[in-house]
mmCIF file of the N, C-alpha and C atoms, coordinates in Angstrom:
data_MODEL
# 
_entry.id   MODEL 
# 
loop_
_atom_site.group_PDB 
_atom_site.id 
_atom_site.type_symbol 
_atom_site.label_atom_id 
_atom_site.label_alt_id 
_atom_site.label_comp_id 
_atom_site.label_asym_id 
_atom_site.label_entity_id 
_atom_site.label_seq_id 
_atom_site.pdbx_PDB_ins_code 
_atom_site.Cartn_x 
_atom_site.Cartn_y 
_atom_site.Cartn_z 
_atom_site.occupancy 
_atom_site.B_iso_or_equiv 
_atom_site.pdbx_formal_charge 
_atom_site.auth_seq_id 
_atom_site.auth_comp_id 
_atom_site.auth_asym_id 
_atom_site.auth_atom_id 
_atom_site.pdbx_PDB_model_num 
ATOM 1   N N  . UNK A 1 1  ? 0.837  -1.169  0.000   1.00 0.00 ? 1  UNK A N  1 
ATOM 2   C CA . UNK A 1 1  ? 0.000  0.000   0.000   1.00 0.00 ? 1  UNK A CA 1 
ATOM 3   C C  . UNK A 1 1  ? 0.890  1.242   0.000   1.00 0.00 ? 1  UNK A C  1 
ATOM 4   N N  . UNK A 1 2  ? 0.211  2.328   -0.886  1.00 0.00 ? 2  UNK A N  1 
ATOM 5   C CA . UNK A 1 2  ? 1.301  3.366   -0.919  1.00 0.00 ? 2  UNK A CA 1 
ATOM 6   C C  . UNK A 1 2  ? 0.516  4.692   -0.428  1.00 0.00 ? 2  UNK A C  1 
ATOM 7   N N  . UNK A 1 3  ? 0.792  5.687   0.107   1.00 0.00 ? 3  UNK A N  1 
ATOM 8   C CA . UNK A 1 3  ? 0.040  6.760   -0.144  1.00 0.00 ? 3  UNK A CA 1 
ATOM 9   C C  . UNK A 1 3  ? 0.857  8.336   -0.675  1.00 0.00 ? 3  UNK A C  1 
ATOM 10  N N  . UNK A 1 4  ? 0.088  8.758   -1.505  1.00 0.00 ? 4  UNK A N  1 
ATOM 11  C CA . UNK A 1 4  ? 0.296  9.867   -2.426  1.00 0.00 ? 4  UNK A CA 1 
ATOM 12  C C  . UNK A 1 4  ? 0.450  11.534  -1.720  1.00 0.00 ? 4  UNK A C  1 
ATOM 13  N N  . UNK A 1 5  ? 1.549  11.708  -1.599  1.00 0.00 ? 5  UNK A N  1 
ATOM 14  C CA . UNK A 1 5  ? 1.688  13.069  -0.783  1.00 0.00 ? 5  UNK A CA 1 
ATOM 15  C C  . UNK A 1 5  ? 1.972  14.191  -1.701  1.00 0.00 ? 5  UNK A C  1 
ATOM 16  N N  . UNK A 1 6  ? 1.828  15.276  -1.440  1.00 0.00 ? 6  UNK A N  1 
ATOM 17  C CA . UNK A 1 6  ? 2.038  16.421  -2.577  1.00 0.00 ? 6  UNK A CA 1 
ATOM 18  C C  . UNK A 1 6  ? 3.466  16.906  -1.910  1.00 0.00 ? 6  UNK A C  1 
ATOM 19  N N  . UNK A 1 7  ? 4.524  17.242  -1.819  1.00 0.00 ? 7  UNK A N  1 
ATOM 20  C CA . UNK A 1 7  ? 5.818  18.012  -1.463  1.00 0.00 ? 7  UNK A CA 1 
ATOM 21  C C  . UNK A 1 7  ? 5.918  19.182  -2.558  1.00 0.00 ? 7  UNK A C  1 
ATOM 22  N N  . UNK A 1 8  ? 6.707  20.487  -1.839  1.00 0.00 ? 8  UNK A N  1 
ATOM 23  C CA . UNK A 1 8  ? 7.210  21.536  -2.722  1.00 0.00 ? 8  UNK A CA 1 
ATOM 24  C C  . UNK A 1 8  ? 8.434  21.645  -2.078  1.00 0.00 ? 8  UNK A C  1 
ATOM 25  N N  . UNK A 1 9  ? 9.552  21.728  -3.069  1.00 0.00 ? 9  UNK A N  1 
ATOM 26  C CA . UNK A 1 9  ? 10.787 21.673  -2.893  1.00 0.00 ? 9  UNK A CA 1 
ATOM 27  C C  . UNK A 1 9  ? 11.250 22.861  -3.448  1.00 0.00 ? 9  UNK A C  1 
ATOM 28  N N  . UNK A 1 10 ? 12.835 23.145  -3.273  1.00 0.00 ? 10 UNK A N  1 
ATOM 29  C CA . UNK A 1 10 ? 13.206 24.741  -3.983  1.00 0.00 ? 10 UNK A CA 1 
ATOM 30  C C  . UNK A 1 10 ? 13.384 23.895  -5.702  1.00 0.00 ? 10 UNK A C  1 
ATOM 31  N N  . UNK A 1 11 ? 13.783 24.489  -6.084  1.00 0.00 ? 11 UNK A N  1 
ATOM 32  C CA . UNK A 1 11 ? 13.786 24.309  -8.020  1.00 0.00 ? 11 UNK A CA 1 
ATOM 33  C C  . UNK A 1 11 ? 15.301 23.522  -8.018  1.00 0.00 ? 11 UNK A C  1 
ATOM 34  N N  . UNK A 1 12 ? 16.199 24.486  -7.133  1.00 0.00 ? 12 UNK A N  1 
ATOM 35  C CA . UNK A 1 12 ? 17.414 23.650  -7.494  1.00 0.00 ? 12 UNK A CA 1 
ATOM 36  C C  . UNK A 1 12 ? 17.359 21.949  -6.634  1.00 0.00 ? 12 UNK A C  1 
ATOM 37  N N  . UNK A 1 13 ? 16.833 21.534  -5.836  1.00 0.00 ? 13 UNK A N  1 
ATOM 38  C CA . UNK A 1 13 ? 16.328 20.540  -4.632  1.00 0.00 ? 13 UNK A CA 1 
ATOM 39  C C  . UNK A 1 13 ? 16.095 19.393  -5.361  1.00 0.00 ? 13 UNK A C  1 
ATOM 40  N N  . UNK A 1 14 ? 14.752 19.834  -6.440  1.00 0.00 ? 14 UNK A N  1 
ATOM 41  C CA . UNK A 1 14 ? 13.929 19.122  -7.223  1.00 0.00 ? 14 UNK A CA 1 
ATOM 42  C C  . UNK A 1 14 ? 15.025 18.456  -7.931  1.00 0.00 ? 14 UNK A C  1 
ATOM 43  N N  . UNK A 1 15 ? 15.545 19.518  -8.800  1.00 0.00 ? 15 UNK A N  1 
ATOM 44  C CA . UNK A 1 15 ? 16.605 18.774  -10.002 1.00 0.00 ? 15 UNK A CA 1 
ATOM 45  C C  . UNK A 1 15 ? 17.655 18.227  -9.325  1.00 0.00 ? 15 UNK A C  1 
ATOM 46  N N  . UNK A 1 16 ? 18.262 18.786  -8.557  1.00 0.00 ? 16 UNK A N  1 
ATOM 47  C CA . UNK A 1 16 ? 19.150 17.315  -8.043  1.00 0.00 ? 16 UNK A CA 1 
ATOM 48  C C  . UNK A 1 16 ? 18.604 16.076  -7.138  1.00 0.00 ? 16 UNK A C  1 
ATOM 49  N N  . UNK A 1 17 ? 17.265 15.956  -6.639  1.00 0.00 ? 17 UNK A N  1 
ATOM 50  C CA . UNK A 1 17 ? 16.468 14.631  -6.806  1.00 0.00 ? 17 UNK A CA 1 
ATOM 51  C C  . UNK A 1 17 ? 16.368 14.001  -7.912  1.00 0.00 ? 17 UNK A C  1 
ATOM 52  N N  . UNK A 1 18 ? 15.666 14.528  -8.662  1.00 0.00 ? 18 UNK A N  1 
ATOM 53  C CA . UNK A 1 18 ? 15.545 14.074  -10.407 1.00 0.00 ? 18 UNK A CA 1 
ATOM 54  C C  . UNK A 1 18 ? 17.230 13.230  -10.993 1.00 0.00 ? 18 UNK A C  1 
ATOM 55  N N  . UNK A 1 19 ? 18.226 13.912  -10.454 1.00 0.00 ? 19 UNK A N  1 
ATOM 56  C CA . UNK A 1 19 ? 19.353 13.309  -11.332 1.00 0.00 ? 19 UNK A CA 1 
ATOM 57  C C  . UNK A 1 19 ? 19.695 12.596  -10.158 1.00 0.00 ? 19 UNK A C  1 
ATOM 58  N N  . UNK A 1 20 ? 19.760 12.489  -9.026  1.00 0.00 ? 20 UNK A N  1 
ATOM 59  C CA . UNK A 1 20 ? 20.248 11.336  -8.251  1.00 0.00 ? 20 UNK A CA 1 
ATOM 60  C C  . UNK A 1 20 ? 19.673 10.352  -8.525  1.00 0.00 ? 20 UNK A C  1 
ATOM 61  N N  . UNK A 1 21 ? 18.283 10.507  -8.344  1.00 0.00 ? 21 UNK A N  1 
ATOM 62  C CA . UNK A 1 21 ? 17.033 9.272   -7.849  1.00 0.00 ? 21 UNK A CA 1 
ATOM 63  C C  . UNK A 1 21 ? 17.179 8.304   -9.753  1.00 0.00 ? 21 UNK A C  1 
ATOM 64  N N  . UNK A 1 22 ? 17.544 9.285   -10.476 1.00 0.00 ? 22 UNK A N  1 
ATOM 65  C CA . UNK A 1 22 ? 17.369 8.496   -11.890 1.00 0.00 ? 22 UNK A CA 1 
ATOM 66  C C  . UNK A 1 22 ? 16.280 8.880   -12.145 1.00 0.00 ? 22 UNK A C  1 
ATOM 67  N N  . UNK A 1 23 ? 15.766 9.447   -11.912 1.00 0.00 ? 23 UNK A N  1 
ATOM 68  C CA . UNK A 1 23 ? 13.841 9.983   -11.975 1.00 0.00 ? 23 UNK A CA 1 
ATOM 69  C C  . UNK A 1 23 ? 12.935 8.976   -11.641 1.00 0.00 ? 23 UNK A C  1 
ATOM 70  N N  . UNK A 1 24 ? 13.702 8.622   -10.309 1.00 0.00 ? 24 UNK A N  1 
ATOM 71  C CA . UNK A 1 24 ? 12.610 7.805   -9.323  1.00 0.00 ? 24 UNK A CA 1 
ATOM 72  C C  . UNK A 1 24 ? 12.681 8.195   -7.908  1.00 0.00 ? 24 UNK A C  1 
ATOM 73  N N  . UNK A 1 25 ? 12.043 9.681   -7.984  1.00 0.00 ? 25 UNK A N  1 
ATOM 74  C CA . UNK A 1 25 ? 12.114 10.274  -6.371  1.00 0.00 ? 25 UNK A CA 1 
ATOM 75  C C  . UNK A 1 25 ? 11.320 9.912   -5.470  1.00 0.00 ? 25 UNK A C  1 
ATOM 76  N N  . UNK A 1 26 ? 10.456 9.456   -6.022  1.00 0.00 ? 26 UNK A N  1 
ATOM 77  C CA . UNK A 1 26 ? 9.515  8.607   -4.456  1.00 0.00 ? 26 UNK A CA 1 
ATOM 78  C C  . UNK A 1 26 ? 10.075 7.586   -4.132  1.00 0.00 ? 26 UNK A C  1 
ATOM 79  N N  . UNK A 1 27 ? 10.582 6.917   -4.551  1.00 0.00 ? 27 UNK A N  1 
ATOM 80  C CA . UNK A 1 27 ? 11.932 5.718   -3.811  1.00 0.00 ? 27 UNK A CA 1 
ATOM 81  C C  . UNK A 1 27 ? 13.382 6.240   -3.404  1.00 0.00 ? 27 UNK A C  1 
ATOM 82  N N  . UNK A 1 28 ? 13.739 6.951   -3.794  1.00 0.00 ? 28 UNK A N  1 
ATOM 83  C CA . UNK A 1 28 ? 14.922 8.208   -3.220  1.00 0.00 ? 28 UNK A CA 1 
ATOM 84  C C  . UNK A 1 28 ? 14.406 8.326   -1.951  1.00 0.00 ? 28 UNK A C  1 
ATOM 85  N N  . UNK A 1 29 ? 12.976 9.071   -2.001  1.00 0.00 ? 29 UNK A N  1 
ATOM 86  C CA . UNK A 1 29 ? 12.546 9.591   -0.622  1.00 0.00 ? 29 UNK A CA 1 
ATOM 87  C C  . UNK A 1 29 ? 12.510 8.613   0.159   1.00 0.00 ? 29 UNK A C  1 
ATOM 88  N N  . UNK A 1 30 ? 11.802 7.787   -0.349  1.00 0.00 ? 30 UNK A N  1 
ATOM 89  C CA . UNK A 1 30 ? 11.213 6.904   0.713   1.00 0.00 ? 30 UNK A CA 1 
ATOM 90  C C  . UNK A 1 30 ? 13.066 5.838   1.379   1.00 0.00 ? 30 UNK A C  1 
ATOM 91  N N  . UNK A 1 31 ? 13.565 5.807   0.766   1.00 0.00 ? 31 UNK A N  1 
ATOM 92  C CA . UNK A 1 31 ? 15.154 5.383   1.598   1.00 0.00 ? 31 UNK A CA 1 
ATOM 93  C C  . UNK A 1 31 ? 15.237 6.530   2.240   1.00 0.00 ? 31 UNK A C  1 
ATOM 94  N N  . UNK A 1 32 ? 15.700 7.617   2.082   1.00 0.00 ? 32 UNK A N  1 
ATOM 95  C CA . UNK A 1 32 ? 16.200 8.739   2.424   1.00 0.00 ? 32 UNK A CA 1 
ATOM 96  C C  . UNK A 1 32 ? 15.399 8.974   4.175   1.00 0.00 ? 32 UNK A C  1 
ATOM 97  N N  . UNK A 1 33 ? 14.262 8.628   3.782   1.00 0.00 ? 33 UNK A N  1 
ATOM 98  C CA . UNK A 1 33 ? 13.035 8.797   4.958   1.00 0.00 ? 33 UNK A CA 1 
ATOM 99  C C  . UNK A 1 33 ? 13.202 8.171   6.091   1.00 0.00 ? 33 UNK A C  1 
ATOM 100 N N  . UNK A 1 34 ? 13.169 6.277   5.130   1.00 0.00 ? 34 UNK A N  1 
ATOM 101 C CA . UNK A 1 34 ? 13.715 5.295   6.496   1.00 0.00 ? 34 UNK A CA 1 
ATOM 102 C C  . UNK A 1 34 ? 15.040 5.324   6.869   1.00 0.00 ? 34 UNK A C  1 
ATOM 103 N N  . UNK A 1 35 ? 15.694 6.066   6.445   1.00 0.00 ? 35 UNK A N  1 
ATOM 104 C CA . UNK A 1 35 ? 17.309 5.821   7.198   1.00 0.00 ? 35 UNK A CA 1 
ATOM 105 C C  . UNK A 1 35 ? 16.934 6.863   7.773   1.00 0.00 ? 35 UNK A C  1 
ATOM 106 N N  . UNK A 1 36 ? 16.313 8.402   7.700   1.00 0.00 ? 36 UNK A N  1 
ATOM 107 C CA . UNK A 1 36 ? 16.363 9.089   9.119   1.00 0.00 ? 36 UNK A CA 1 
ATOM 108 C C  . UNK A 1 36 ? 15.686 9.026   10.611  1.00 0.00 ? 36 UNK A C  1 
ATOM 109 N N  . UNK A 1 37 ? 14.795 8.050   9.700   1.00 0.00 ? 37 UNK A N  1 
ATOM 110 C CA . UNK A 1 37 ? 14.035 7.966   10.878  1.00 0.00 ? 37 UNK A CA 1 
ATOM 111 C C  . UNK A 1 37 ? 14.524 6.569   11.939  1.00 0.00 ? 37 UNK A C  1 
ATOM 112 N N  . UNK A 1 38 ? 15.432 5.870   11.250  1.00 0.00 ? 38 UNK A N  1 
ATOM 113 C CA . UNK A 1 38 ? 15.911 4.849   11.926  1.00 0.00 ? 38 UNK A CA 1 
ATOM 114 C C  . UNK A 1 38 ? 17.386 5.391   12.338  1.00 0.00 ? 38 UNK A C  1 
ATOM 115 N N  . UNK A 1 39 ? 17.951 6.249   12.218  1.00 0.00 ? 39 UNK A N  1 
ATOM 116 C CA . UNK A 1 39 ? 19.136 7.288   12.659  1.00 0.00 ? 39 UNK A CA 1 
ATOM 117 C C  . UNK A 1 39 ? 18.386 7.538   14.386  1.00 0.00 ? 39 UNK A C  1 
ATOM 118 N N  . UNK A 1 40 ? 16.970 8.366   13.536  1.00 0.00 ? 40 UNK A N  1 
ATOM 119 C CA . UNK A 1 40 ? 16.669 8.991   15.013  1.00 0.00 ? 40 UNK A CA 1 
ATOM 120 C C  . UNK A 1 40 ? 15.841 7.892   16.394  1.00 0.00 ? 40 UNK A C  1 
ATOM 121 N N  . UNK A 1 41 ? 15.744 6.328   15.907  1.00 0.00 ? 41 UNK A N  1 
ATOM 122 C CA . UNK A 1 41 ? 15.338 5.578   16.542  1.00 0.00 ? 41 UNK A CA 1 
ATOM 123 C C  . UNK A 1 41 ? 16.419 5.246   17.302  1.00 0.00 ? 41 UNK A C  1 
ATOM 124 N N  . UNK A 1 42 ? 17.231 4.788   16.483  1.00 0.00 ? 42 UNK A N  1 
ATOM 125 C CA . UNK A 1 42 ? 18.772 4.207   17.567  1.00 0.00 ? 42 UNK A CA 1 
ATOM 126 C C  . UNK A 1 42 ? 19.055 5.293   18.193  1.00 0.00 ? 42 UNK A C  1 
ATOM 127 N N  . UNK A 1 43 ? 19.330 6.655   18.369  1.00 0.00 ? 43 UNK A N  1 
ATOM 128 C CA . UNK A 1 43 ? 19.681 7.935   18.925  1.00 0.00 ? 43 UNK A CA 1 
ATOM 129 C C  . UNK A 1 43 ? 18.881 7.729   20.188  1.00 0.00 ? 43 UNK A C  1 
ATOM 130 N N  . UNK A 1 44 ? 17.391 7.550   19.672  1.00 0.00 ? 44 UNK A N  1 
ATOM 131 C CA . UNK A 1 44 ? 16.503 7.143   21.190  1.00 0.00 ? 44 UNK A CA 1 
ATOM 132 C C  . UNK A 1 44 ? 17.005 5.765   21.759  1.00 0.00 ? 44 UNK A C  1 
ATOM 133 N N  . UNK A 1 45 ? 16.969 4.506   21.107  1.00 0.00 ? 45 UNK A N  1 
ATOM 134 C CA . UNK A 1 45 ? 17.165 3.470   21.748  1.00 0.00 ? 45 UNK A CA 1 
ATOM 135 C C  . UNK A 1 45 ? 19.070 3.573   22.818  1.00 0.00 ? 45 UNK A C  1 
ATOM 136 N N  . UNK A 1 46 ? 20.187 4.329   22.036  1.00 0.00 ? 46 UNK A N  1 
ATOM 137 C CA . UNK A 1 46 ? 20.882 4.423   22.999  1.00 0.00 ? 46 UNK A CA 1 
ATOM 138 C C  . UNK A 1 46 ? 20.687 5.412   24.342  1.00 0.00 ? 46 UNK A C  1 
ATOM 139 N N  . UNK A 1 47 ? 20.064 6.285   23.788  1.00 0.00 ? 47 UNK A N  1 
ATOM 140 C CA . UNK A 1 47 ? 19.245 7.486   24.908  1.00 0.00 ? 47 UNK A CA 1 
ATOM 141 C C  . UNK A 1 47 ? 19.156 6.847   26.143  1.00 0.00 ? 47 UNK A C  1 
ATOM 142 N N  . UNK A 1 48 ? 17.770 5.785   25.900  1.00 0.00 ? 48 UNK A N  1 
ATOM 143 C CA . UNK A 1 48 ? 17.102 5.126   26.774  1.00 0.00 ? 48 UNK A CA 1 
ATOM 144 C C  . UNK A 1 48 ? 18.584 4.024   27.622  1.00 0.00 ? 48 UNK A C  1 
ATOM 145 N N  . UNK A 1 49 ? 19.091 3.438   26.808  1.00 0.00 ? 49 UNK A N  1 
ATOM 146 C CA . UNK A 1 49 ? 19.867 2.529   27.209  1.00 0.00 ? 49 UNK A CA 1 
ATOM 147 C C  . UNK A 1 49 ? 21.032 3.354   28.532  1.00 0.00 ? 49 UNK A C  1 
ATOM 148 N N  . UNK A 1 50 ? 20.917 4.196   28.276  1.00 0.00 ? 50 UNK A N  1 
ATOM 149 C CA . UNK A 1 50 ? 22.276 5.164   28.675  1.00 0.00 ? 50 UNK A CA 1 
ATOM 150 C C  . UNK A 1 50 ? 21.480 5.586   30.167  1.00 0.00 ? 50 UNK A C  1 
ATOM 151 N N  . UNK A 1 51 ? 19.876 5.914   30.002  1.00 0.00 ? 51 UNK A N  1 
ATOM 152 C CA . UNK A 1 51 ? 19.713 6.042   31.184  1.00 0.00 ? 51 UNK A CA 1 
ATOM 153 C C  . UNK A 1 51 ? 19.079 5.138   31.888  1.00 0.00 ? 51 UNK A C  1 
ATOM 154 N N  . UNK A 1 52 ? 19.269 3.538   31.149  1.00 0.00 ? 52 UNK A N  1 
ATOM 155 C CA . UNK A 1 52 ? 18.498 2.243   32.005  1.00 0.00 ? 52 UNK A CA 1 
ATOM 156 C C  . UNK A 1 52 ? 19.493 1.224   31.277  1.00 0.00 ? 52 UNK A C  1 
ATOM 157 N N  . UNK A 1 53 ? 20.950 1.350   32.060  1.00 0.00 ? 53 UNK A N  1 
ATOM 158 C CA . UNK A 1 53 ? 21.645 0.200   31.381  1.00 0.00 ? 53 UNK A CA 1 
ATOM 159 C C  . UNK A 1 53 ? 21.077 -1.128  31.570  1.00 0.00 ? 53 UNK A C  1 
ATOM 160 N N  . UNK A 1 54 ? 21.801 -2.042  30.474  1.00 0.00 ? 54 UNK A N  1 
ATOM 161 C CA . UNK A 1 54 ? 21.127 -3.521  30.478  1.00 0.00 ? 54 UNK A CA 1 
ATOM 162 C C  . UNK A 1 54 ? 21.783 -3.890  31.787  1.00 0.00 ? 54 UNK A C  1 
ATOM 163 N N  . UNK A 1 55 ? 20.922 -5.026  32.758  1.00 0.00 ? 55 UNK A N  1 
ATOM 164 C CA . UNK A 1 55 ? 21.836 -5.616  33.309  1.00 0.00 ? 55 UNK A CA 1 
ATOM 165 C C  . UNK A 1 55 ? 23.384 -6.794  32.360  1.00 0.00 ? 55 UNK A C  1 
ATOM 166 N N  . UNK A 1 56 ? 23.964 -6.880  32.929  1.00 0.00 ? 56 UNK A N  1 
ATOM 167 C CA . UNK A 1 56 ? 25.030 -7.686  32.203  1.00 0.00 ? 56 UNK A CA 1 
ATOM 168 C C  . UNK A 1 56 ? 24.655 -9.506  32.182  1.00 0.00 ? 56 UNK A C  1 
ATOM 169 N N  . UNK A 1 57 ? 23.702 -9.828  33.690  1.00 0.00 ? 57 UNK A N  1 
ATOM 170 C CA . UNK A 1 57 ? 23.751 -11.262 33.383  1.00 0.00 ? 57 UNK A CA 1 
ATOM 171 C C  . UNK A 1 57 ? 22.221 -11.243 32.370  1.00 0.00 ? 57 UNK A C  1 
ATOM 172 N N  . UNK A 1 58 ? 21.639 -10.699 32.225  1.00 0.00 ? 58 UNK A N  1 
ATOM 173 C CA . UNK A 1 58 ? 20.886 -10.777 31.108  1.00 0.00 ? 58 UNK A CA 1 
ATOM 174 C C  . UNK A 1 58 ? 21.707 -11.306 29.610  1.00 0.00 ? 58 UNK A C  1 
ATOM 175 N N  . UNK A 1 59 ? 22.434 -10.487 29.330  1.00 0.00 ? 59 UNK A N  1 
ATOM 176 C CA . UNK A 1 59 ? 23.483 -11.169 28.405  1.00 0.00 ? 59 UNK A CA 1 
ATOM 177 C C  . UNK A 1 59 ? 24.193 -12.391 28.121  1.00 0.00 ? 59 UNK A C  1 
ATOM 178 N N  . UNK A 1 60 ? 24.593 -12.301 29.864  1.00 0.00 ? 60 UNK A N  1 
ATOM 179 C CA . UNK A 1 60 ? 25.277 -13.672 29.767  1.00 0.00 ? 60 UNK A CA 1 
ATOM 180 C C  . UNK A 1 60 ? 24.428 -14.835 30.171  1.00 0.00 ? 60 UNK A C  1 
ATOM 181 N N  . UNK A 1 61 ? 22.683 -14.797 30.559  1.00 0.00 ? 61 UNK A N  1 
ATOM 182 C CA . UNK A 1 61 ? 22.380 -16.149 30.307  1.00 0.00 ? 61 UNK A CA 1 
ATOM 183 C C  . UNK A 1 61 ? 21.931 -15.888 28.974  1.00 0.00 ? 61 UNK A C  1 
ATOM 184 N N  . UNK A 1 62 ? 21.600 -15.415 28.235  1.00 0.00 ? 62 UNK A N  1 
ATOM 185 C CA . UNK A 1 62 ? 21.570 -15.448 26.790  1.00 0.00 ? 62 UNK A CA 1 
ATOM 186 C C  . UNK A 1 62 ? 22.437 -16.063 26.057  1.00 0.00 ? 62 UNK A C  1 
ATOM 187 N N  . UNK A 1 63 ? 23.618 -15.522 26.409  1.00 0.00 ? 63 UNK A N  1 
ATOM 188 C CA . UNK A 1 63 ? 24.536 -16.516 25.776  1.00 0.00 ? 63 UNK A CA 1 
ATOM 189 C C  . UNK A 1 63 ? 24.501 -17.667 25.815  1.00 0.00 ? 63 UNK A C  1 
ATOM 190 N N  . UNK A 1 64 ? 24.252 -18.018 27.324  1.00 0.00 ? 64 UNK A N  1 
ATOM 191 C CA . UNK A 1 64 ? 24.136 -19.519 27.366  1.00 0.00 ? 64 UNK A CA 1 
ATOM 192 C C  . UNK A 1 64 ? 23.353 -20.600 26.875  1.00 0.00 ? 64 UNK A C  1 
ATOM 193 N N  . UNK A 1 65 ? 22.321 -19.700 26.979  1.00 0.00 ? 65 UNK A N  1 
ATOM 194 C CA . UNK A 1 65 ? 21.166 -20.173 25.791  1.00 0.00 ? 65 UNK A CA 1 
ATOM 195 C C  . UNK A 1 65 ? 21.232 -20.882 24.590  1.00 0.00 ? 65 UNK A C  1 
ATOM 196 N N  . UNK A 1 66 ? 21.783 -19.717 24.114  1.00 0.00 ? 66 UNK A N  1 
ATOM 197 C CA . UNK A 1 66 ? 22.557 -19.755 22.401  1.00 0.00 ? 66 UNK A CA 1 
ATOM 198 C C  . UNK A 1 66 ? 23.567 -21.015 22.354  1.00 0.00 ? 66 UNK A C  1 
ATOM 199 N N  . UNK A 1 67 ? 24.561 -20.580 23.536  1.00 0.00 ? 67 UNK A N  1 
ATOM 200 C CA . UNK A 1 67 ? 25.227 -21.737 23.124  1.00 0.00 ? 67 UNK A CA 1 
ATOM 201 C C  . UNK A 1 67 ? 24.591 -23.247 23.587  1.00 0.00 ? 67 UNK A C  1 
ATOM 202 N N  . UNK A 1 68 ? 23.570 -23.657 24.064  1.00 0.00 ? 68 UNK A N  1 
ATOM 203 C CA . UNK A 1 68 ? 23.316 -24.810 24.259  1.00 0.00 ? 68 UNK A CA 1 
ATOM 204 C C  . UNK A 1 68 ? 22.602 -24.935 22.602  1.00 0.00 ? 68 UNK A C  1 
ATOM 205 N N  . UNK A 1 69 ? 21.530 -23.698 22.847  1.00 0.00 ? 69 UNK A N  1 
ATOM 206 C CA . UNK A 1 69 ? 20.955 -24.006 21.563  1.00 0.00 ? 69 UNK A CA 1 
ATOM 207 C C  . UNK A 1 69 ? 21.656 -24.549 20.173  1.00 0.00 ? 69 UNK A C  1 
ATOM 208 N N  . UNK A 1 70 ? 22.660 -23.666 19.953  1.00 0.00 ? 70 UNK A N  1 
ATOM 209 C CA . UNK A 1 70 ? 23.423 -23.951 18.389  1.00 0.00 ? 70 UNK A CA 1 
ATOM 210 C C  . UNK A 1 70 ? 24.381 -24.831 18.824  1.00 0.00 ? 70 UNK A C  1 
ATOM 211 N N  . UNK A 1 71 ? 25.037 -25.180 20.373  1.00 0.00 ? 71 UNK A N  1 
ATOM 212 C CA . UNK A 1 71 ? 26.032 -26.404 19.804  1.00 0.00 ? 71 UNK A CA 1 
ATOM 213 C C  . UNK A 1 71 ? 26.182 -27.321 20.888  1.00 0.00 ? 71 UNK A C  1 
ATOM 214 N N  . UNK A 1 72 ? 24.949 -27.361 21.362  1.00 0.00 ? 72 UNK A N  1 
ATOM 215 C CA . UNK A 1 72 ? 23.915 -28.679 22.319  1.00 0.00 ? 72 UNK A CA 1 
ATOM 216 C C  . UNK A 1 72 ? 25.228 -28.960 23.293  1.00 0.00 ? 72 UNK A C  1 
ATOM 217 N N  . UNK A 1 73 ? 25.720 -27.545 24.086  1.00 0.00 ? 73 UNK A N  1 
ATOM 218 C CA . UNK A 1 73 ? 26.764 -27.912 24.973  1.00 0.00 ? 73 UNK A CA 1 
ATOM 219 C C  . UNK A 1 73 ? 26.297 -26.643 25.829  1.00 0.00 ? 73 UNK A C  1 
ATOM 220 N N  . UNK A 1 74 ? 26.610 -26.527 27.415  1.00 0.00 ? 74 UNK A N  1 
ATOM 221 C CA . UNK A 1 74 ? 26.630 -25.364 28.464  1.00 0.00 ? 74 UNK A CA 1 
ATOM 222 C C  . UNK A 1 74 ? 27.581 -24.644 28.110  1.00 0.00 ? 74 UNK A C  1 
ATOM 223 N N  . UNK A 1 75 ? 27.532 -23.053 28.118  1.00 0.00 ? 75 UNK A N  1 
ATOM 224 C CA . UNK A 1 75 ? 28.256 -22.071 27.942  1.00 0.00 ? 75 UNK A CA 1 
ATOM 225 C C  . UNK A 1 75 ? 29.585 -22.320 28.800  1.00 0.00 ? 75 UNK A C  1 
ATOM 226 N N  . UNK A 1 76 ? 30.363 -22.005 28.691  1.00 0.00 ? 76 UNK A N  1 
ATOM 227 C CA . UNK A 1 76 ? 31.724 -22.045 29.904  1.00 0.00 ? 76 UNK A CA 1 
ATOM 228 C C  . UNK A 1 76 ? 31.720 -20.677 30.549  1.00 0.00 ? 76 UNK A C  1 
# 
């Protein structure tokens, strides 16, 4: 599903969309869009992390996990 937005850009903006995108600026945008907005997700997700560190044995029974899981042995 797509939806159809109207944008106004400056003149010079437009034409160097037009020659980057290959004259496919709604897929230009739409990368251009999800990488900022996933820039500004991790920016929050370390945010958050920074002021609610992980505990550490969270990690390390994870690991252990993993390693029983993928090589049917207890972590060391």
């Amino acid at each position: 599903m797509a939806t159809r937005l109207k944008i106004t850009l400056p003149d010079l903006v437009a034409e160097k969309l037009r020659a980057a995108s290959g004259n496919s600026p709604s897929e230009y945008i739409a990368r251009a869009v999800i990488r900022l907005m996933m820039d500004e997700d991790l920016r929050r997700l370390a945010d958050f992390e920074t002021r609610n560190p992980p505990d550490p044995q969270v990690y390390r029974d994870s690991d252990a996990i993993t390693e029983e899981v993928l090589f049917g042995r207890a972590a060391e």
